[in-house]
N, C-alpha and C positions, 0 to 999 in steps of 0.2 A: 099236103093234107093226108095223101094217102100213110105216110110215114106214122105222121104221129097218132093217129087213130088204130092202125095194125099195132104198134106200139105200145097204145093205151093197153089195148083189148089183150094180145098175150106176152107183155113184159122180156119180151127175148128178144135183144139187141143183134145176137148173133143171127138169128131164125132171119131179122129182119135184114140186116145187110146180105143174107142170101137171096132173100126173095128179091130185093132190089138190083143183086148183081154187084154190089161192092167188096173188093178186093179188100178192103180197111173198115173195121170198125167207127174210125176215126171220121171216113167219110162219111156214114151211117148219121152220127152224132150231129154232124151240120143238121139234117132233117128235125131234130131233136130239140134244139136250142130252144129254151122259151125265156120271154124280156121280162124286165126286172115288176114289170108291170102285172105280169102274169102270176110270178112268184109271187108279190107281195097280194094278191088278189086272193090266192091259193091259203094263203097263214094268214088272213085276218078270216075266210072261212072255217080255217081248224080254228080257229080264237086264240092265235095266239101275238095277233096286234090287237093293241087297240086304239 
């Protein structure tokens, strides 16, 4: 939770795999992931499902 809220809040994946202590980006990204549930939740609030 902590991830994806510092993430929300200032946009800097690099800032955030420092703060956390990762060596990879990549690892960062795990924290990141959001389901197809999330996304589809996301684009019917911009209006672009319907």
């Amino acid at each position: 939770m902590f991830a994806t809220i510092f993430y929300r809040d200032c946009r800097d994946i690099v800032r955030l795999a420092d703060v956390m202590g990762h060596s990879s980006i990549e690892t960062t990204r795990i924290y990141l992931v959001t389901s197809g549930t999330d996304h589809q939740r996301q684009m019917e609030r911009l209006g672009l499902m319907t």
